[in-house]
C-alpha positions as CSV (number, residue, x, y, z in Angstrom):
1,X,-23.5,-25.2,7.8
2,X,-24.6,-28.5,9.1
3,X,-25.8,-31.2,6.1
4,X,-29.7,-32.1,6.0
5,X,-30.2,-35.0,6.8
6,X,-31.3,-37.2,3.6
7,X,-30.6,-34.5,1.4
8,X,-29.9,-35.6,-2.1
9,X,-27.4,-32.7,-2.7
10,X,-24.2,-33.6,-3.9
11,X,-21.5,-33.8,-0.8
12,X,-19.1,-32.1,-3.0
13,X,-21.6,-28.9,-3.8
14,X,-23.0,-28.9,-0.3
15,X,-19.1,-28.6,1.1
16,X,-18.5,-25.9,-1.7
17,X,-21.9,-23.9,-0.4
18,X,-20.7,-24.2,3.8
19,X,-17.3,-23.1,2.6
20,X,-19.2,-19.8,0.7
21,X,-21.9,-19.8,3.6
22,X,-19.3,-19.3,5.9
23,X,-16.8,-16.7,4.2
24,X,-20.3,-14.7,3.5
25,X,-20.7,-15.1,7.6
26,X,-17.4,-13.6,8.3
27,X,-17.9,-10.7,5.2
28,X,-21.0,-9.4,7.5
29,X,-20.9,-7.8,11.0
30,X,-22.5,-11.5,12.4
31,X,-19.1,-12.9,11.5
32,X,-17.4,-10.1,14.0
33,X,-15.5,-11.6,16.9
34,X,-17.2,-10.6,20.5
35,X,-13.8,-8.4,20.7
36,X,-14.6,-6.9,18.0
37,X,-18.6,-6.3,18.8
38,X,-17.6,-4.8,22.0
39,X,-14.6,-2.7,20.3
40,X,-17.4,-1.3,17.6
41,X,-19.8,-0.1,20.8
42,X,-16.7,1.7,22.0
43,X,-15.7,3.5,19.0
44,X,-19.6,4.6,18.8
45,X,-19.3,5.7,22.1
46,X,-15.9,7.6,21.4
47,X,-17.2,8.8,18.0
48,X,-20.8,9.8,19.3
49,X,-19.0,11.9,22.7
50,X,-15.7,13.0,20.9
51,X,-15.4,13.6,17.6
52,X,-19.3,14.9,16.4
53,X,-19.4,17.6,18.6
54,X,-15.8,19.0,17.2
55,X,-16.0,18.0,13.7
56,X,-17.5,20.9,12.6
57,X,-15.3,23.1,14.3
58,X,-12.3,21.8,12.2
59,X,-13.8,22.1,9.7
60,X,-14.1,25.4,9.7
61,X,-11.1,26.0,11.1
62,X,-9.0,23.8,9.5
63,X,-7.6,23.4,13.1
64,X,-5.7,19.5,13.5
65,X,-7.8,17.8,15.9
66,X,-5.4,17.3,18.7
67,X,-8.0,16.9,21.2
68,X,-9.4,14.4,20.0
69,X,-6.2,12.5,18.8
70,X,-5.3,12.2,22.8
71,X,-8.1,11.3,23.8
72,X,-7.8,8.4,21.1
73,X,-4.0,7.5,22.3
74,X,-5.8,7.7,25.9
75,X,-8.7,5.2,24.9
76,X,-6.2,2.9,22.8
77,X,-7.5,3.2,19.5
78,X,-4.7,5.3,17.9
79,X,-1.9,3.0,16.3
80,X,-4.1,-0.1,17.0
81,X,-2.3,-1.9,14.3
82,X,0.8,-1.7,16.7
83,X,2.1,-4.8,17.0
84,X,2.4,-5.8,21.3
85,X,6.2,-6.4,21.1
86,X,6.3,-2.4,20.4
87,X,3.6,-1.2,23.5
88,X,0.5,-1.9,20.7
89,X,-2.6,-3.7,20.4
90,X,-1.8,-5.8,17.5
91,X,-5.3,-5.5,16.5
92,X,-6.0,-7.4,13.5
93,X,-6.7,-5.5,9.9
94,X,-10.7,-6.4,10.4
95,X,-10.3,-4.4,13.7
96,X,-9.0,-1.7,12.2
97,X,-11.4,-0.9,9.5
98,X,-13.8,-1.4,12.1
99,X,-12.1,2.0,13.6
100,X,-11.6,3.8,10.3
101,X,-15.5,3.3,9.4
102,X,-16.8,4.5,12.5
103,X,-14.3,7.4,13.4
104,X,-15.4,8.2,10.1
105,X,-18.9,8.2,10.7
106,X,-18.6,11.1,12.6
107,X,-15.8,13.4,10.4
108,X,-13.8,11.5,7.7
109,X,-11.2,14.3,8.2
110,X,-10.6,12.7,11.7
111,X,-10.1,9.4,10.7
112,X,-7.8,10.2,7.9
113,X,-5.3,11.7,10.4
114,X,-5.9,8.8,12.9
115,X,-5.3,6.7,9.8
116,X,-2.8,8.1,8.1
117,X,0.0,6.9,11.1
118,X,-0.8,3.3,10.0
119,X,0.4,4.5,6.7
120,X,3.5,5.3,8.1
121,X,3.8,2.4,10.8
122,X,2.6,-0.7,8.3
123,X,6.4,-0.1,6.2
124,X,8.1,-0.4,9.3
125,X,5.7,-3.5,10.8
126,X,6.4,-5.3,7.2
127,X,9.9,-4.7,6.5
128,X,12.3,-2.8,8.9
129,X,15.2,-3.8,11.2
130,X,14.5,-4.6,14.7
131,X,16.0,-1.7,16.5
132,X,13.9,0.9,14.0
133,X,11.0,-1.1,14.4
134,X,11.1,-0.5,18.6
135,X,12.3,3.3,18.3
136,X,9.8,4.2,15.7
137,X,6.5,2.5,16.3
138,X,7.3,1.9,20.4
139,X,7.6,6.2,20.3
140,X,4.1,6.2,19.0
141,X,2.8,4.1,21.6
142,X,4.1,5.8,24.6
143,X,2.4,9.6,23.5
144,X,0.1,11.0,20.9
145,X,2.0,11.2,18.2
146,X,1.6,11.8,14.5
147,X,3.5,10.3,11.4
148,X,3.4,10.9,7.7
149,X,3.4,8.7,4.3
150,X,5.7,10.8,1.8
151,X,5.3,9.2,-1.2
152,X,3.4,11.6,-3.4
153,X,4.9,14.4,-5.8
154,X,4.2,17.1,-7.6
155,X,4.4,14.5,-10.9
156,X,4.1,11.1,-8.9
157,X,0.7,10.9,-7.7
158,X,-1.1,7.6,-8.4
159,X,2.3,6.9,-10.6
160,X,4.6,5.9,-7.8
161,X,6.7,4.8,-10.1
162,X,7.5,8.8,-11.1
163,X,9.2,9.5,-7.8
164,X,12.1,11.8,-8.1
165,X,13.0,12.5,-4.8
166,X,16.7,11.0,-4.7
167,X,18.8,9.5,-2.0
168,X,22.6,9.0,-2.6
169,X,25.0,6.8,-0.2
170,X,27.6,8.4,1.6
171,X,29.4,6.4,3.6
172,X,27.3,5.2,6.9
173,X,24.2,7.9,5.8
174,X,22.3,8.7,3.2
175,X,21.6,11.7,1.7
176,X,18.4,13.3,0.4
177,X,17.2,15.7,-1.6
178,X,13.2,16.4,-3.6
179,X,10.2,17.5,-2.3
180,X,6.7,16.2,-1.5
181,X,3.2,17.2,-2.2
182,X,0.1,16.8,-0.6
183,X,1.1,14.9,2.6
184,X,-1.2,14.1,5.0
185,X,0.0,14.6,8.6
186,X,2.9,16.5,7.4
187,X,2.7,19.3,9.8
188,X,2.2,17.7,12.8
189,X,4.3,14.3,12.3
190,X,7.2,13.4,14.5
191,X,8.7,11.3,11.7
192,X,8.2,10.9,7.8
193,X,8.0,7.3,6.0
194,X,10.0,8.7,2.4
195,X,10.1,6.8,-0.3
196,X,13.2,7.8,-3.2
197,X,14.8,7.4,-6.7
198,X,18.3,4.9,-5.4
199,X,19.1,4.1,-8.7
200,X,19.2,7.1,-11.4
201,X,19.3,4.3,-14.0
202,X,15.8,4.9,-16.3
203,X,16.4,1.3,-17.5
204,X,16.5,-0.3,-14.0
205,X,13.3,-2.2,-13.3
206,X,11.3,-0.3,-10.5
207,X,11.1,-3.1,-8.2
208,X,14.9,-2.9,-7.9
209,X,14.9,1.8,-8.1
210,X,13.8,3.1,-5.3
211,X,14.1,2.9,-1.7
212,X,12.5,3.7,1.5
213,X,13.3,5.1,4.9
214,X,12.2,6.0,8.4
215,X,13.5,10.1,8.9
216,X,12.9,12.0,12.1
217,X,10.6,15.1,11.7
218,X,13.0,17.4,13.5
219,X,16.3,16.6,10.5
220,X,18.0,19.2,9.6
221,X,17.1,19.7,5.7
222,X,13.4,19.6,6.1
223,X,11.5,22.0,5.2
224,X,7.3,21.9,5.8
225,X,5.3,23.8,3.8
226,X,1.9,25.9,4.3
227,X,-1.1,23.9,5.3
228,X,-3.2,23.2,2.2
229,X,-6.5,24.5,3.0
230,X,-8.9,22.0,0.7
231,X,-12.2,21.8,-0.7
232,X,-12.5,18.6,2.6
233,X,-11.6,17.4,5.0
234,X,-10.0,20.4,6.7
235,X,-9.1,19.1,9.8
236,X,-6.8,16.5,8.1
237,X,-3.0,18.7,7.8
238,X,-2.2,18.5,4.2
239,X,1.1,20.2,2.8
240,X,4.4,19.7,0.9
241,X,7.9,18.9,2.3
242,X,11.3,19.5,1.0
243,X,14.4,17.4,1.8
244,X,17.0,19.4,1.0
245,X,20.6,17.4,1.9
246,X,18.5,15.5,4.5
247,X,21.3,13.2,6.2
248,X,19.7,9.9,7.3
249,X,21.5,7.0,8.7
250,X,21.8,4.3,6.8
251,X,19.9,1.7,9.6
252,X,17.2,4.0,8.8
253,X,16.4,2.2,5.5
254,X,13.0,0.1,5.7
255,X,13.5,-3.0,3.6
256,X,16.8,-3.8,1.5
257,X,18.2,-1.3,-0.8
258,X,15.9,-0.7,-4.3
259,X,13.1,-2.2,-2.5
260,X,11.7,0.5,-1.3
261,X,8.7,0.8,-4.5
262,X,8.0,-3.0,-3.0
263,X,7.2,-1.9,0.7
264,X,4.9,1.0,-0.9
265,X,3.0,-1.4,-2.9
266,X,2.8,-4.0,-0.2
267,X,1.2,-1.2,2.2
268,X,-1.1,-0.3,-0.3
269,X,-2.4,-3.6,-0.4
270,X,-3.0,-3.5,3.1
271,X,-4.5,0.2,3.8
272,X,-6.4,0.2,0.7
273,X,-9.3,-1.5,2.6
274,X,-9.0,0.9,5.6
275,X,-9.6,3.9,3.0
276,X,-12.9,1.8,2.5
277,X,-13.9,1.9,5.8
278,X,-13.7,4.9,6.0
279,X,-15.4,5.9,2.9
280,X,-18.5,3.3,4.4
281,X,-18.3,5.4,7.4
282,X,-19.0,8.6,5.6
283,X,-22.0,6.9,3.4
284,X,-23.5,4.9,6.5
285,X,-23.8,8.8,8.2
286,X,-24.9,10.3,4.8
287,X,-27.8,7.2,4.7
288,X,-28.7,8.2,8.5
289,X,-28.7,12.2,8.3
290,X,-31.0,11.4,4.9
291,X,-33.3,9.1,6.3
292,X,-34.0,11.1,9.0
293,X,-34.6,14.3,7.2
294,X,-36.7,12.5,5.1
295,X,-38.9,11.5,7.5
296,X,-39.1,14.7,9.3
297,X,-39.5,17.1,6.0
298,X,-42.8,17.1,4.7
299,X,-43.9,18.2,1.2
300,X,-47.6,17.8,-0.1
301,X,-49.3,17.0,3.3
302,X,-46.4,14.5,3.7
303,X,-43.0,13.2,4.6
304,X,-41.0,12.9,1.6
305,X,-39.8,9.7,2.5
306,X,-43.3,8.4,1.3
307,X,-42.4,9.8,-2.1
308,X,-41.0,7.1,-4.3
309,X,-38.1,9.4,-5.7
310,X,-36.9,9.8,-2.4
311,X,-37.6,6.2,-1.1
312,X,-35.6,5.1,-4.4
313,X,-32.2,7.5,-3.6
314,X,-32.5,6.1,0.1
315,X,-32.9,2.8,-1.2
316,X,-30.0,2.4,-3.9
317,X,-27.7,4.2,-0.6
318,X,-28.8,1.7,1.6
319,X,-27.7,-1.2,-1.2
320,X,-24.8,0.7,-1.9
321,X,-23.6,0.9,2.0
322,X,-23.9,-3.1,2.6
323,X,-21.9,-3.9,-0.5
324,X,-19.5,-1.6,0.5
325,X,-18.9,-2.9,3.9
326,X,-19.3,-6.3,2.2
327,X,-16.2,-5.8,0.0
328,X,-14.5,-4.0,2.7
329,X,-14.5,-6.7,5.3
330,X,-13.2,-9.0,2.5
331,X,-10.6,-6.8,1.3
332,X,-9.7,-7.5,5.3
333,X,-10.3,-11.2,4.9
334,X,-7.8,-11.5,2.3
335,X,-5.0,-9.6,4.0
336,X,-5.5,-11.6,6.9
337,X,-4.9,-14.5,5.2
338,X,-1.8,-14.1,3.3
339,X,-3.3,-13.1,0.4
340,X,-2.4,-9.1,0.1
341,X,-3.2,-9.2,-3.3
342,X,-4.2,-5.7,-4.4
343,X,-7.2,-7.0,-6.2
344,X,-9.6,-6.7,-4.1
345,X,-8.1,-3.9,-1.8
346,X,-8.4,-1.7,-5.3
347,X,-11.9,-3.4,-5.7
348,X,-12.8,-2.0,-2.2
349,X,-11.0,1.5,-2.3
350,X,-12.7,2.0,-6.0
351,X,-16.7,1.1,-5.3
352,X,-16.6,2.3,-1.6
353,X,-14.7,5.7,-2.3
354,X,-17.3,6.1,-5.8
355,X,-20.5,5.0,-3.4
356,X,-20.0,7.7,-0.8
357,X,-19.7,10.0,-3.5
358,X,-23.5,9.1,-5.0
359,X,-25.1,8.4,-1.1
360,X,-23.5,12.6,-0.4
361,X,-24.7,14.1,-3.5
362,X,-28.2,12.0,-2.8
363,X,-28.0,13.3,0.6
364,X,-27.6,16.9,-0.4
365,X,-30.6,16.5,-2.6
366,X,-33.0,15.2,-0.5
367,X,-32.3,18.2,2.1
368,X,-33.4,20.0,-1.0
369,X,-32.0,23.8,-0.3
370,X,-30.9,23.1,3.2
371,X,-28.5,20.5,2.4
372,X,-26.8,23.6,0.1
373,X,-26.5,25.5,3.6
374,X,-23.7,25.3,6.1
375,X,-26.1,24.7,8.8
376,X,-26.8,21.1,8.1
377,X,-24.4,19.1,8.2
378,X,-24.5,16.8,5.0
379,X,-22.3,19.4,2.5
380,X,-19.6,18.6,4.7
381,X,-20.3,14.7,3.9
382,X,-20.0,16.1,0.2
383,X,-16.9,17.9,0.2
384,X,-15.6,15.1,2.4
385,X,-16.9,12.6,0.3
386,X,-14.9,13.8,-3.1
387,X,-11.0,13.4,-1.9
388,X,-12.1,9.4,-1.5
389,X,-11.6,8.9,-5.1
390,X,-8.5,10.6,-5.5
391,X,-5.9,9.8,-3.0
392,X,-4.2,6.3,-2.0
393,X,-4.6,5.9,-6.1
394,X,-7.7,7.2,-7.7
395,X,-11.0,5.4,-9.0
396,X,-9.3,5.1,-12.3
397,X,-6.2,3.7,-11.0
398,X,-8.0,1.5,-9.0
399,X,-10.3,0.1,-12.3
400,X,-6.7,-0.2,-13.8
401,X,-5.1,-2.9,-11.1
402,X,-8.6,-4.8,-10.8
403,X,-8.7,-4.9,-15.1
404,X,-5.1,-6.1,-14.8
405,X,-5.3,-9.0,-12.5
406,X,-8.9,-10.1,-14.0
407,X,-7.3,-10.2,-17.7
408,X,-4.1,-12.1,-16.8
409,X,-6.1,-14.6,-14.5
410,X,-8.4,-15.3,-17.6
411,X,-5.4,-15.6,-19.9
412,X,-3.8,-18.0,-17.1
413,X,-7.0,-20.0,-16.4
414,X,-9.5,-19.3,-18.9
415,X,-11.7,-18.2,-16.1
416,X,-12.5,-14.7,-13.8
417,X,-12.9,-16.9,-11.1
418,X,-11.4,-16.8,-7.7
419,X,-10.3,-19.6,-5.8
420,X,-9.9,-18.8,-1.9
């Protein structure tokens, strides 16, 4: 922001205001790169053509979009966050919320399976050896692949810390044994990200307890489970796995040995904000389908958009949308810039994933009776809409790290205050 000339504001406020004038510039789509204009325009393109037409479908079906997945691989915008050493885009995190929010636009279920490979690929990109890094992630460039985040279990959801899924070393391998719960891509995936208990210990500190590795899908030992058919997002493939005396070599590990709770948190950090996007997909399409119906519907000689009631649930959606996309981008911002604190990923995650719950239910009830019926499409949105504040670490887990970080930077600084 240029200075006025004349202006009697002090130089040391007016740089403060540019520097917050700016940062608020990149926070909104004007601050998008022309890249990443022209990437948006595609994805409405490929979410518009691909993935509206079928989402239903899977969601009856429960079916894993594989269609669309190639034709995603096809287009480039599967594994974006690929870095180019390994046959990826390298796309910046900002880039790939941008795909996350508008996959999710047209079927959240979609985008969770598209997204759930960066689960499994930002472990590797953060902390893995060379060779693992170009077998792994350079497989899931050259074919549509899936991969899987198995982390959670049956008593170590949002509690990472209560994995019991153990690994013991025996000589060049490592051996594994537990089972998994609730893991997204599990069917499909050509290889698992696992996270385990190294160190049976209870006393040992839990940044020094577990550890993390890279396993092929097709180990002996490893058993898949049914596919979970949920409330939601159907066409994402949700199941246990058991590892039972799963040999993995030991240049499978991803990160040093007892760091493997490290790498988790570290990802979480980063794909925290990519849940976001996708929960701002889901309430930017629940805001449209509303608005629309609202305008067509007529009650009282009228469209019920001109009643204030309706007006006012369209309204607080359309306030609740910005500031979602808002905090999202910035969740991004900070990533980008070194600063993977998981304040304001769990910030993001918490108000975008509780928002898309209020702008579905306000959908549904402005379509009034029809928005009850499977022939319209927004009680999808709300069954879609209800896994966002559960998994990668529920609203409450979320309101847990934010209160943490905000109460030790008061008692560090005396203030709530962020510096960037």
């Amino acid at each position: 922001m240029a200075s006025t000339a004349g202006s009697s504001i002090n130089p040391e406020f007016e740089k403060c205001y540019s520097k917050a004038y700016d940062h608020l510039v990149f926070f909104s789509a004007e601050g998008l790169s022309d890249e990443q204009h022209e990437l948006r325009q595609t994805l409405r393109k490929f979410t518009k053509d691909e993935v509206i037409p079928v989402a239903a479908h899977h969601d009856e079906t429960g079916e894993f979009p594989w269609g669309v997945i190639k034709k995603a691989h096809a287009a480039g915008i599967l594994n974006g966050n690929i870095p180019a050493a390994y046959g990826g885009l390298d796309l910046d995190l900002l880039s790939n919320v941008l795909v996350s929010e508008e996959i999710a636009y047209g079927c959240a279920a979609i985008a969770t399976a598209m997204l759930v490979n960066d689960f499994a690929e930002t472990p590797l990109i953060i902390a893995a050896s060379e060779p693992i890094k170009k077998k792994f992630l350079g497989r899931m460039t050259e074919e549509p692949l899936m991969a899987a985040y198995a982390v959670t279990e049956p008593w170590a959801g949002s509690d990472v810390a209560g994995v019991k899924t153990k690994c013991e070393k025996k000589g060049d391998e490592y051996i594994i044994n537990g089972s998994k719960m609730w893991i997204t891509n599990a069917g499909p995936a050509s290889w698992f990200f696992v996270l385990c208990r190294s160190d049976p210990n209870p006393k040992t500190p839990i940044s020094k307890a577990f550890t993390a590795f890279v396993v092929d899908g097709d180990t002996p030992g490893i058993t898949r489970g049914k596919k979970e058919m949920n409330m939601g997002q159907r066409a994402s493939d949700t199941r246990g796995v058991t590892f039972e005396d799963v040999r993995v070599p030991a240049e499978n590990m991803v990160g040093a040995p007892g760091e493997g709770f490290i790498v988790a948190m570290k990802t979480f950090d980063k794909t925290r904000a990519e849940v976001a996007a996708i929960a701002t997909g889901l309430s930017s399409r629940c805001l449209d389908e509303a608005a629309k119906y609202a305008l067509e519907r007529k009650t009282f000689g009228v469209p019920i958009a001109d009643h204030q009631a309706v007006s006012f649930m369209l309204a607080d959606m359309a306030i609740n949308l910005e500031l979602s996309r808002l905090i999202t981008y910035r969740s991004a911002w900070e990533w980008m810039q070194g600063r993977p604190r998981g304040y304001f990923s769990s910030i993001a995650k918490c108000f975008c994933a509780d928002s898309a719950n209020i702008a579905a239910s306000n959908a549904v009830q402005i379509f009034g009776g029809n928005g009850y019926n499977k022939e319209y499409p927004v009680e999808k949105l709300m069954r879609d809409a209800k896994i966002m504040q559960i998994y990668e670490g529920t609203s409450q887990i979320q309101r847990i790290i934010i209160a943490k970080d905000l109460l030790k930077r008061v008692q560090d600084s005396g203030t709530s205050v962020i510096v960037s």
